[in-house]
N, C-alpha and C positions, 0 to 999 in steps of 0.2 A: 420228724420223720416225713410229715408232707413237704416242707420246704427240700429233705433230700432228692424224694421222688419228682419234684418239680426240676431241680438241677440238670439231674439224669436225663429226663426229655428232652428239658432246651438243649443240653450239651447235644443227645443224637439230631434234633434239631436243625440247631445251628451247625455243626462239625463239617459240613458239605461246603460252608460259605467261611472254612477256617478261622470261626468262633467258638471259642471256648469258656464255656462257664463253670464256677466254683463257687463254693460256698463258705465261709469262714464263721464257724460256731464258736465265739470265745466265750470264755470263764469269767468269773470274779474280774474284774479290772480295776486297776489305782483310777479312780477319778472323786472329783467333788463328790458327787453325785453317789460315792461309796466310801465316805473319810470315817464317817460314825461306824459304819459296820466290817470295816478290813478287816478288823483283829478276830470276830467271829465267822467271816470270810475263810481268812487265813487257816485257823484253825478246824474248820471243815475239811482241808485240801492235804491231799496225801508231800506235796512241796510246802505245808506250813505258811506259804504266802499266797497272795493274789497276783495276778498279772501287772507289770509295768503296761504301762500304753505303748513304749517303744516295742517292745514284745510284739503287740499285736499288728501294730506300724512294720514291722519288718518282714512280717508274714503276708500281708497285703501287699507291701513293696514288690515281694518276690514274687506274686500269685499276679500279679499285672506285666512281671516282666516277660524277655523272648526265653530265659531261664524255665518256663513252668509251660512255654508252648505246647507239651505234647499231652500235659495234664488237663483234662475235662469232665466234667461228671463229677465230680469229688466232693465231699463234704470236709471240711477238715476241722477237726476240732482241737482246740487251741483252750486247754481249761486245770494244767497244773495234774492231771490224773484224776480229777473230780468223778469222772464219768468212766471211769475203768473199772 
């Protein structure tokens, strides 16, 4: 919640000098660092999985491109329905 409200500012902010800021909240994600615990991950998550890393890698991809230019402020979360 503090990290959105901080978005929000910078984005009004910034927006004058045509910077836009965003946030990206992800879920569970495949990594080393989550190999022992996917499967009770997994099974928490209304998608039965955890996130690939490309998943999250494409939603940054697109949040840096001229594609999301008019988007600012945002928080977006990226977590399988975990948090719905």
């Amino acid at each position: 919640m503090v990290i959105a409200a901080l978005v929000k500012g910078l984005a009004l902010d910034l927006a004058p000098r045509q910077i836009t800021v965003n946030n990206i909240q992800p879920g569970p994600t495949e990594t080393d660092m989550t190999a022992d615990m996917a499967e009770r991950l997994a099974a928490s998550s209304p998608l039965q999985r955890i996130a690939q890393p490309q998943e999250i890698a494409s939603l940054v991809s697109w949040l840096a491109g001229r594609e999301s230019g008019y988007m600012t402020g945002s928080s977006l979360t990226i977590d399988g329905g975990l948090t719905a």
